[in-house]
N, C-alpha and C positions, 0 to 999 in steps of 0.2 A: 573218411576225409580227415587229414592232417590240418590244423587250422593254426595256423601261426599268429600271435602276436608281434608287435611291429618293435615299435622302439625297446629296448633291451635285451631283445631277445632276438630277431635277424641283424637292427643294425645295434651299436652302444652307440646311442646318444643319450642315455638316461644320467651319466655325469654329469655332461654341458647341462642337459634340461635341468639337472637339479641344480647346479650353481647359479643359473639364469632365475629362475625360480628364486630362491634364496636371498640375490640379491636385487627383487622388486618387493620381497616380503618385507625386506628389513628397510627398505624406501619407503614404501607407499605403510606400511601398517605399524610400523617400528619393532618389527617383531627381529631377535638376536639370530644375525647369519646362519650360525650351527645348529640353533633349536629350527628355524626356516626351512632350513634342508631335509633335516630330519623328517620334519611332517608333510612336506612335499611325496619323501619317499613313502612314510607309510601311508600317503592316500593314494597313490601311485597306481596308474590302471584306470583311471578315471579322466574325462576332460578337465585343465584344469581348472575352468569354472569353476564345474564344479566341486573340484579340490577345495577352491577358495571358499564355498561356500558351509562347506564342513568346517575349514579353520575360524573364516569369519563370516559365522550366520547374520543374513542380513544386511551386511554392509555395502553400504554405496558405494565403495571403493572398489567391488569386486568387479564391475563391468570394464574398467580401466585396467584392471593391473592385468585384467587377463590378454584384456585387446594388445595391453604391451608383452606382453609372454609371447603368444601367437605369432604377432610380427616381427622379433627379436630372434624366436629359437626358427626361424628357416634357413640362416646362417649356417647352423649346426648342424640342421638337419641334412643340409646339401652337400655337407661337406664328408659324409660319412658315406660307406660303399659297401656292399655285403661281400661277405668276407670266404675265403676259398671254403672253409668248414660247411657255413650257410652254400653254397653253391653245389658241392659237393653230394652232399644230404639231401636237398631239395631232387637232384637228380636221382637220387636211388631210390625215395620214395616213388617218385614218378614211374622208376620202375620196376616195381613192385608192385604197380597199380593202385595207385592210390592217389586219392585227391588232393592237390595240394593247396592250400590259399590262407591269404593274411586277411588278419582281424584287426582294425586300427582306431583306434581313436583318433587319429591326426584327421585333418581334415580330405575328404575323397581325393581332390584336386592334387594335394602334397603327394600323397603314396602314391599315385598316379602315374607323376613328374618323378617321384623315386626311381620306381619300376619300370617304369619308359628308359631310364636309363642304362638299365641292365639285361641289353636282349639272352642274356645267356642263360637268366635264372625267368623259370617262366611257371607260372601258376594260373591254377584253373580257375581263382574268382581271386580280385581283391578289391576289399570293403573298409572304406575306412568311414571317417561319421559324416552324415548330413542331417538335414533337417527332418527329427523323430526316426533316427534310424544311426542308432551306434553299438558300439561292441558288446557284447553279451547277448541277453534273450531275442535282442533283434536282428543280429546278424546270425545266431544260426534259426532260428525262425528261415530266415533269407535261404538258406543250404539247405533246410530238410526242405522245403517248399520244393526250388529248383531243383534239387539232385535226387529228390522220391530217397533221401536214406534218415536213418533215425536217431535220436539222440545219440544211441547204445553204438552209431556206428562213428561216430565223431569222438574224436580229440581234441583237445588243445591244449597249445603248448603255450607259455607266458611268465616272466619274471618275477610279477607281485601277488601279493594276496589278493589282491579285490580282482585279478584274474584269475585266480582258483576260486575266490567265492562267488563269482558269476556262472564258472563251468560249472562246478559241483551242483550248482543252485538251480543251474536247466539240467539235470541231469545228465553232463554231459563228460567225459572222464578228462581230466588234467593229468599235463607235466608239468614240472614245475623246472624253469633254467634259473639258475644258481648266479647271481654277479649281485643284482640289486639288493634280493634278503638271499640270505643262504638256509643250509639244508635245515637248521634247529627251526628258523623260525615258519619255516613249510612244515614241516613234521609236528611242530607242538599246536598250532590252530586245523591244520588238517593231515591228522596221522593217516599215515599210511601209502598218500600221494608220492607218488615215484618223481625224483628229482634228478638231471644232467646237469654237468658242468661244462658240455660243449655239444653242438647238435648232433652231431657225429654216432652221440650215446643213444639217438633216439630208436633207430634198428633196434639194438638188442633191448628195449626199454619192452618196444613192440612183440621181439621174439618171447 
């Protein structure tokens, strides 16, 4: 099984999300636009709750800024389309035999409503979060369950650290896509992780 992460990695919206992001940190918590972004991206892979709750533990303010995040970035997220590389890839996987499907933190309903969109790109499960049941140890829990295969037969592929240290963490093997952090900062917390720069590269990653 090919296990794709969603936002930065099949569509870019991880810009918008991080300027959107950025500019309710520096509203709601006074926190400076550029450092905002910044630690947006490095919690990046996570809901962003709970992003918020790593930057500001505890705060009352985080059940607000997030509900405004959520209802703010579906603009963005509707506006973007998966792209001939993404289309392309996903099909030769397919035939190749192999299982394809997205790992989301976005909410079920949104990827959904993505994917529904796109009769042309078609995947054998997709998972985005609901209630005790989001990306990482629970959704492939969810795959080895359903498809009787094993950590050792899984991938996934995802743009930030906190989705190589989910994969790696279920034992499960990572790629890492290159736009959000690039190759140094995949390489210096987890050497050795094979990185693309477009999905294209994921065949011979495989061969």
């Amino acid at each position: 099984a090919v296990i794709f992460d969603f936002d930065g990695t099949l569509v870019d919206t991880m810009g918008g999300f991080a300027d959107l992001a950025a500019d309710i940190m520096h509203r709601r918590f006074g926190t400076e636009a550029r450092v905002a972004r910044r630690r947006y991206l490095e919690t990046s892979g996570l809901p962003f709750r709970q992003q918020l709750e790593i930057m500001y533990p505890n705060d009352s303010r985080n059940d607000d800024a997030s509900a405004e995040f959520e209802a703010a970035k579906q603009e963005s997220f509707f506006s973007e389309t998966f792209g001939e590389d993404v289309k392309s890839t996903i099909e030769q996987l397919r035939e190749r035999g192999y299982l394809v499907m997205v790992s989301s933190n976005n909410r079920q309903e949104l990827v959904d409503r993505f994917v529904a969109r796109e009769p042309d790109v078609k995947f054998h499960e997709v998972l985005g979060a609901r209630a005790n049941f989001f990306k990482g140890q629970d959704h492939f829990n969810y795959i080895r369950e359903k498809f009787g295969i094993g950590e050792d037969e899984m991938v996934f592929v995802g743009d930030s650290l906190k989705d190589a240290e989910r994969a790696l963490s279920s034992h499960v093997r990572f790629v890492g896509k290159l736009g959000t952090f690039g190759r140094t900062d995949f390489e210096s917390q987890f050497p050795g992780v094979p990185t693309i720069s477009s999905l294209s590269e994921l065949t011979k990653v495989f061969q």
